[in-house]
N, CA and C atoms as an extended XYZ file, in Angstrom:
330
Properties=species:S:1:pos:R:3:atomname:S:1:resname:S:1:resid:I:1 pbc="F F F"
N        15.704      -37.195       -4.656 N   UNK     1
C        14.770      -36.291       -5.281 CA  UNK     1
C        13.413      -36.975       -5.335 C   UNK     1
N        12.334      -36.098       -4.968 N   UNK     2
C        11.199      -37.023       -5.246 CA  UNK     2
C        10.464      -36.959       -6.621 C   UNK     2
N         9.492      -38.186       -6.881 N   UNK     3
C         9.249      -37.820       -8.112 CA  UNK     3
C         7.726      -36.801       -8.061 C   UNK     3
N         7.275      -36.059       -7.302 N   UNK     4
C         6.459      -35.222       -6.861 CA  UNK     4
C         6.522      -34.218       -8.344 C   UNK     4
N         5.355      -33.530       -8.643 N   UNK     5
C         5.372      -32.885       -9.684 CA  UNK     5
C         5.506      -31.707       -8.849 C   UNK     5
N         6.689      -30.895      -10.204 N   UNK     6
C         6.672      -29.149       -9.363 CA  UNK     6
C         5.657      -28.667       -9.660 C   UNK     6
N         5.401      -27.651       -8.470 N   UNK     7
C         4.132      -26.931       -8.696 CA  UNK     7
C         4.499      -25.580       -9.682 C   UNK     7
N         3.265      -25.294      -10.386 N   UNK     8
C         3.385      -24.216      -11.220 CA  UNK     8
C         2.433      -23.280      -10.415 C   UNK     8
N         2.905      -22.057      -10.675 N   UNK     9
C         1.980      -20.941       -9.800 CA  UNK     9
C         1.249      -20.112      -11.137 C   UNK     9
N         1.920      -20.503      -12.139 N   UNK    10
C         1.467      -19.528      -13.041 CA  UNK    10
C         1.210      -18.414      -13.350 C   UNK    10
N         1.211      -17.770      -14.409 N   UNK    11
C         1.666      -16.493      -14.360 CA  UNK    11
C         1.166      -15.323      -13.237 C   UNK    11
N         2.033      -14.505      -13.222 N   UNK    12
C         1.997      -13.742      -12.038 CA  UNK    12
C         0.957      -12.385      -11.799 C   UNK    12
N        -0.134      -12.016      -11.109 N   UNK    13
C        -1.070      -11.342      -11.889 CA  UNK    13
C        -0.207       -9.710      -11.932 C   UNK    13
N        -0.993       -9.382      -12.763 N   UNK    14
C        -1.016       -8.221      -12.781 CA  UNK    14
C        -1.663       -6.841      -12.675 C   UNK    14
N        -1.807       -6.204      -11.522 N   UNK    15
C        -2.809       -5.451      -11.324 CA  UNK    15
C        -2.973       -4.141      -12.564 C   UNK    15
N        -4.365       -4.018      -12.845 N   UNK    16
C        -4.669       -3.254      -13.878 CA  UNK    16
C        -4.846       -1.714      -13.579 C   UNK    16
N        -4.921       -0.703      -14.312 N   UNK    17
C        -5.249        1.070      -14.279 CA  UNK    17
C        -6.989        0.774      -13.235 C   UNK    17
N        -7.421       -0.068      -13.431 N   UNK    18
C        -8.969       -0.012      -12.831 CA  UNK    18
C        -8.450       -0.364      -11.394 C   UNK    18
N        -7.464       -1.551      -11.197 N   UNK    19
C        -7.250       -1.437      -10.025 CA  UNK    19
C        -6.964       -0.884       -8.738 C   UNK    19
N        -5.239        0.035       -9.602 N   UNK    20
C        -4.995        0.960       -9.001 CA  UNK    20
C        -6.027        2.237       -9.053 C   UNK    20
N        -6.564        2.361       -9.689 N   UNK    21
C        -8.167        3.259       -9.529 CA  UNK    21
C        -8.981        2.913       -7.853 C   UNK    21
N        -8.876        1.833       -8.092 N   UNK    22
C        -9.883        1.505       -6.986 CA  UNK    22
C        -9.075        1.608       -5.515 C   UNK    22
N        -7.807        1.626       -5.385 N   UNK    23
C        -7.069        1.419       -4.310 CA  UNK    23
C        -7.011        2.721       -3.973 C   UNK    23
N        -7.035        3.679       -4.952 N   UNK    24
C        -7.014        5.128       -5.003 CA  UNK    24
C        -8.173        5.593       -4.381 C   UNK    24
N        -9.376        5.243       -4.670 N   UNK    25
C       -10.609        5.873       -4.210 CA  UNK    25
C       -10.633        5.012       -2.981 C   UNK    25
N       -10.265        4.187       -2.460 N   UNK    26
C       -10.405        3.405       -1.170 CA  UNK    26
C        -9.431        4.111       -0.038 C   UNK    26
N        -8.577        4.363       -0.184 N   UNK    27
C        -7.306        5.284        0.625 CA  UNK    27
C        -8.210        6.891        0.699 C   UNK    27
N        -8.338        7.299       -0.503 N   UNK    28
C        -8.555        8.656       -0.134 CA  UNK    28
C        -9.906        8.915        0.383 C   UNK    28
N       -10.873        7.938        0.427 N   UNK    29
C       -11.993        7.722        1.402 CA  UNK    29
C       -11.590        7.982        2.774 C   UNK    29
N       -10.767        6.559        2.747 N   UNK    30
C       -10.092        6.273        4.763 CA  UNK    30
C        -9.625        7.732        5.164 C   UNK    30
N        -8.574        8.297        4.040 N   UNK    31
C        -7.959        9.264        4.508 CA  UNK    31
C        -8.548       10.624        4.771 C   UNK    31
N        -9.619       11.155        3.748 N   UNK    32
C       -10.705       11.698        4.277 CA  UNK    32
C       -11.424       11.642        4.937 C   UNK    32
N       -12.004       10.247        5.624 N   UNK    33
C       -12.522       10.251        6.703 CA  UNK    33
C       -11.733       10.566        8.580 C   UNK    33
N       -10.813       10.431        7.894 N   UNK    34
C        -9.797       10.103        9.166 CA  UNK    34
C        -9.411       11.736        9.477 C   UNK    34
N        -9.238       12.594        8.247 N   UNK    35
C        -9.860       14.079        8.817 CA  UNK    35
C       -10.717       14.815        9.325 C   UNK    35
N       -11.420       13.726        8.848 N   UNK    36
C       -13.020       14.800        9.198 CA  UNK    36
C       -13.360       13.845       10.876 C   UNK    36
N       -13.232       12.139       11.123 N   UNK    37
C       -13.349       12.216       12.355 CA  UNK    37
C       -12.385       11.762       13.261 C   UNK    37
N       -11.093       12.040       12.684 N   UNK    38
C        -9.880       11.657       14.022 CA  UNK    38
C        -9.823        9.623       13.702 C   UNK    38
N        -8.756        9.340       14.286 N   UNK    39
C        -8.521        8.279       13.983 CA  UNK    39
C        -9.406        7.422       15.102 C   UNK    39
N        -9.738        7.697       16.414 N   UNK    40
C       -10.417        6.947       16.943 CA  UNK    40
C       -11.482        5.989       16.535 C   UNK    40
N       -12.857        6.601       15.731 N   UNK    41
C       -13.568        5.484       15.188 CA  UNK    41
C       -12.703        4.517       14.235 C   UNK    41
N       -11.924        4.491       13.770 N   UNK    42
C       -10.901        3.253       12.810 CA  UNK    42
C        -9.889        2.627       13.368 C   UNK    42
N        -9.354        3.192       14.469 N   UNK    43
C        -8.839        1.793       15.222 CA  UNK    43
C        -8.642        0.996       15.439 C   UNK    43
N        -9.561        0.168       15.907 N   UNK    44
C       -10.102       -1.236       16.123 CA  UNK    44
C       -11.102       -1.647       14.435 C   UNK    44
N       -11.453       -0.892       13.841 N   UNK    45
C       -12.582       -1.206       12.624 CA  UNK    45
C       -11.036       -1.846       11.109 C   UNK    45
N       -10.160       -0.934       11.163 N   UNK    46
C        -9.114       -0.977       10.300 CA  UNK    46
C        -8.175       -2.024       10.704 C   UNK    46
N        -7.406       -2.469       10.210 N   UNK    47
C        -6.227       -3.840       10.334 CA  UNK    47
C        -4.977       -2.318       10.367 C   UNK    47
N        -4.057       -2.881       10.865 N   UNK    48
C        -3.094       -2.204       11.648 CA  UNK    48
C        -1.920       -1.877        9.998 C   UNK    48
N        -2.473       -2.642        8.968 N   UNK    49
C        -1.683       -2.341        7.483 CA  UNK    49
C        -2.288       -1.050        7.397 C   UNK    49
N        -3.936       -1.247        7.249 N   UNK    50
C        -4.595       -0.206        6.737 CA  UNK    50
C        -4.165        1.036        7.577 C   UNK    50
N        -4.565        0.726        8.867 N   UNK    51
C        -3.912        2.390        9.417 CA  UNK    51
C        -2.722        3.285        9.006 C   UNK    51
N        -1.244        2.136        8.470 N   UNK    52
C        -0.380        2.666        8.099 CA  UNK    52
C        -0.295        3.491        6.939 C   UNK    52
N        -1.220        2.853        6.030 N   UNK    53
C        -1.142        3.297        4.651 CA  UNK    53
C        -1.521        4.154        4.610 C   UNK    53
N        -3.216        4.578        5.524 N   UNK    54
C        -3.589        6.362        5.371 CA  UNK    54
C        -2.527        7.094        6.228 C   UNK    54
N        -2.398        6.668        7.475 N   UNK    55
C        -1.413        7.891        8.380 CA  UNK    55
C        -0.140        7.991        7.400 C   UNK    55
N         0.431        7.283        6.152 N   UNK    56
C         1.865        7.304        5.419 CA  UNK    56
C         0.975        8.507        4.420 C   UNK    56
N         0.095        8.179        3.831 N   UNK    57
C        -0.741        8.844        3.097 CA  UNK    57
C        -0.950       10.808        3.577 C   UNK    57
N        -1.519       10.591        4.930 N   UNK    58
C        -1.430       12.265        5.385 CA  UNK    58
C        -0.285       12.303        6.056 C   UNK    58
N         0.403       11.570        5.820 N   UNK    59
C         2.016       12.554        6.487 CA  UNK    59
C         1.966       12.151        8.161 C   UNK    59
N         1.341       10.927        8.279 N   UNK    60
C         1.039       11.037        9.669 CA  UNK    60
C         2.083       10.379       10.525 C   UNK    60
N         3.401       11.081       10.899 N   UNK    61
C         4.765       10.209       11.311 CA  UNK    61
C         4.305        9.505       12.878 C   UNK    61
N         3.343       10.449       13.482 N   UNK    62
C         2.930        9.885       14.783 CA  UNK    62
C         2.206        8.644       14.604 C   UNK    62
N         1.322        8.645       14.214 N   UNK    63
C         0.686        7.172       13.739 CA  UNK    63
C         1.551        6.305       13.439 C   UNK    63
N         2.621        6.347       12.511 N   UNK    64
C         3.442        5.011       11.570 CA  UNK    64
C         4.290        4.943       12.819 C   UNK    64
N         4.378        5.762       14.073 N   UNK    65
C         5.418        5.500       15.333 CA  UNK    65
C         4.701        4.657       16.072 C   UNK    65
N         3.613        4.963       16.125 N   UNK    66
C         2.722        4.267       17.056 CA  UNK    66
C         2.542        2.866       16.805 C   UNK    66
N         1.910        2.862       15.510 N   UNK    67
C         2.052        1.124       15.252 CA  UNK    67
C         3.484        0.682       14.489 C   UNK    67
N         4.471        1.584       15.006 N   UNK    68
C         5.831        0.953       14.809 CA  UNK    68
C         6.109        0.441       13.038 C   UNK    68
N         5.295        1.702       12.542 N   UNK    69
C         6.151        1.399       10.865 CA  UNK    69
C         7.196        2.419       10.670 C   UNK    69
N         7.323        1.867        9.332 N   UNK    70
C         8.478        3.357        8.571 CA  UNK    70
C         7.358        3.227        7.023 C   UNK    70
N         7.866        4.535        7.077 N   UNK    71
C         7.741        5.023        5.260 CA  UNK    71
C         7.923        3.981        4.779 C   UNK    71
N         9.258        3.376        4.389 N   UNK    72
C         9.940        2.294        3.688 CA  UNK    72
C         8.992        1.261        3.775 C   UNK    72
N         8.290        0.538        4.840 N   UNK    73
C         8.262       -0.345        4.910 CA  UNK    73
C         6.615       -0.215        4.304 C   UNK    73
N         5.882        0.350        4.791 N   UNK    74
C         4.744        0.819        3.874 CA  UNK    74
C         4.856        1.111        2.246 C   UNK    74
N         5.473        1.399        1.689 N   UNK    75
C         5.815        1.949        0.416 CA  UNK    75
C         6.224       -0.076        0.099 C   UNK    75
N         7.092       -0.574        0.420 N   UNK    76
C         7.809       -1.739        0.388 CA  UNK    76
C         6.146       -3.265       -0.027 C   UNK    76
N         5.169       -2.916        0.807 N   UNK    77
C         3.962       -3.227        1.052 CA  UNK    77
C         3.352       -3.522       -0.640 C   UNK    77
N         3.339       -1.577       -0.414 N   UNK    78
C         2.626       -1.840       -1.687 CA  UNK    78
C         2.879       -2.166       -2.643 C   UNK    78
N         3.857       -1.860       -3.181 N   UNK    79
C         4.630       -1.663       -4.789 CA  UNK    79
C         4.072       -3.138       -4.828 C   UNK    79
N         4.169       -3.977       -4.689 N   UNK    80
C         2.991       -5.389       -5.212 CA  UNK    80
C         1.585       -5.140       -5.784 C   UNK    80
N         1.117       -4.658       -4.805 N   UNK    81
C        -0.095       -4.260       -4.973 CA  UNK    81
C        -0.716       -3.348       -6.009 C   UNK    81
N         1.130       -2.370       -6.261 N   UNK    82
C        -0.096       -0.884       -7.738 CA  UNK    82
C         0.871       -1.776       -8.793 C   UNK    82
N         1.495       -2.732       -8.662 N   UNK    83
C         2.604       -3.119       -9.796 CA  UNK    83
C         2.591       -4.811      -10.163 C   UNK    83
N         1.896       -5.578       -9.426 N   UNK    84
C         2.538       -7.215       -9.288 CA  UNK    84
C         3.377       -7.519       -8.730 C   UNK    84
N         3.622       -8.294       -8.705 N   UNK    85
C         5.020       -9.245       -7.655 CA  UNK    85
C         5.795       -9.024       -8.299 C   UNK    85
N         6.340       -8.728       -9.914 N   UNK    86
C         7.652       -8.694      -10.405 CA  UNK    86
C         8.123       -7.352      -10.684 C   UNK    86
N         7.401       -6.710      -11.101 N   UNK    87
C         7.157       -5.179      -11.477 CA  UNK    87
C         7.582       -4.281       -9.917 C   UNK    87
N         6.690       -4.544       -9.012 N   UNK    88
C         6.686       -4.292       -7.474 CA  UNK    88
C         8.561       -4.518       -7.002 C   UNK    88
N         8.672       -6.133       -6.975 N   UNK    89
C        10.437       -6.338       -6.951 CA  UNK    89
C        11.432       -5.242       -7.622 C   UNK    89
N        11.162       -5.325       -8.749 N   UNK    90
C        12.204       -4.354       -9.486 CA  UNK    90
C        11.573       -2.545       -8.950 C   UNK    90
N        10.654       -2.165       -8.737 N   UNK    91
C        10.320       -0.933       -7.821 CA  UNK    91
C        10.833       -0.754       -6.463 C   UNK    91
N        11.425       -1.985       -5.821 N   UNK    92
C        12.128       -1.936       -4.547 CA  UNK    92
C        13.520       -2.122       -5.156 C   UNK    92
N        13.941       -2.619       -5.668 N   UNK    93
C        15.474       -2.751       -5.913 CA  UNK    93
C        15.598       -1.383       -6.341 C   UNK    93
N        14.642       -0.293       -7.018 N   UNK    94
C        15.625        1.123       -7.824 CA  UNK    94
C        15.226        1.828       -6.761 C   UNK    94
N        14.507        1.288       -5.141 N   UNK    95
C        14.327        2.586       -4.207 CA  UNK    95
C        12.977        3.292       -4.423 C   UNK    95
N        11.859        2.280       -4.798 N   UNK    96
C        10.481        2.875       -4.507 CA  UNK    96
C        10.216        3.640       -5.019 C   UNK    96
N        10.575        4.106       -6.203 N   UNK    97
C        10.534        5.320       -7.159 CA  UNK    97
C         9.156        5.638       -7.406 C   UNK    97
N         8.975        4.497       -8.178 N   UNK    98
C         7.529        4.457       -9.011 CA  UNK    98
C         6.019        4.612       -8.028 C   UNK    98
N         6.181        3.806       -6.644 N   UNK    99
C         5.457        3.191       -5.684 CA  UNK    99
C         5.498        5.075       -4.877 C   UNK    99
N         6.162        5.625       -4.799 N   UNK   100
C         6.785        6.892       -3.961 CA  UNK   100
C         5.881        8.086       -5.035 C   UNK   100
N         5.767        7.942       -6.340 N   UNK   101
C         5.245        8.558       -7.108 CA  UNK   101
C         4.328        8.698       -7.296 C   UNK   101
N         3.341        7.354       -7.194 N   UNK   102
C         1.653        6.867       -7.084 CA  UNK   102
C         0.818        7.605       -6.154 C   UNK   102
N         2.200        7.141       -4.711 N   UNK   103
C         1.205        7.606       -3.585 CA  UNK   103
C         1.297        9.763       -3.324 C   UNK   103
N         2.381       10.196       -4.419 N   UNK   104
C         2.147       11.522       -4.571 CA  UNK   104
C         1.188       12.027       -5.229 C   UNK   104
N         1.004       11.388       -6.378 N   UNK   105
C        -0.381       12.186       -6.843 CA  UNK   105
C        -1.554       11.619       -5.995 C   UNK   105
N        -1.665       10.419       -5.363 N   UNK   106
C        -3.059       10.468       -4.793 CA  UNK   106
C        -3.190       10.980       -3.737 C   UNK   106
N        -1.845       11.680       -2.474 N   UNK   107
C        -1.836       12.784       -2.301 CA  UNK   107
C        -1.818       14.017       -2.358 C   UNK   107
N        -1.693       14.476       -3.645 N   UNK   108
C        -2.438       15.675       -4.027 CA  UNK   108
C        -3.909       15.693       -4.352 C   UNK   108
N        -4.777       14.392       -4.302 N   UNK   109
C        -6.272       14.314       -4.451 CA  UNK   109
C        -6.634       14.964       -3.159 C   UNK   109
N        -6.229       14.820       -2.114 N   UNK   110
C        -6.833       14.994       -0.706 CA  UNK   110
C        -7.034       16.082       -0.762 C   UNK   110
């Protein structure tokens, strides 16, 4: 065993109502834009996460084929992100409930 000190990561953050606010108005931007001009200009401008999350967002099954996602695995993504790392874990173990719920009402914003 070495005598190396364990590392502490310390507590685990937790994303706040302002946050998920902001992730909200950032998606339904992309995703509004991505109606009004087709996915071509975001392509190459967006990271290949981001594309998934709006095309999961408008229902877009051709897109999440194209860059080879699933629902699951997008939904799987976030739940960290609207929940923390521990909160997020236990949202994948009951089946994305909570994470599946988020991204319904900010699909009914569109």
């Amino acid at each position: 065993m070495s005598d190396a000190n364990r590392i502490t990561w310390g507590r685990p953050r937790r994303p706040s109502d302002a946050d998920r606010d902001a992730l909200r108005d950032d998606l339904l931007t992309r995703a509004r834009a991505v109606r009004a001009d087709g996915w071509t200009p975001y392509r190459a401008e967006w990271s290949p996460g981001r594309l998934a999350v709006v095309a999961y967002l408008l229902g877009d099954a051709e897109m999440l084929a194209e860059l080879e996602e699933t629902e699951g695995a997008v939904l799987t993504r976030y739940a960290a992100d609207l929940f923390g790392f521990v909160d997020g874990r236990k949202d994948v173990e009951k089946g994305l409930t909570a994470t599946q719920s988020w991204f319904d009402t900010v699909r009914k914003s569109l």
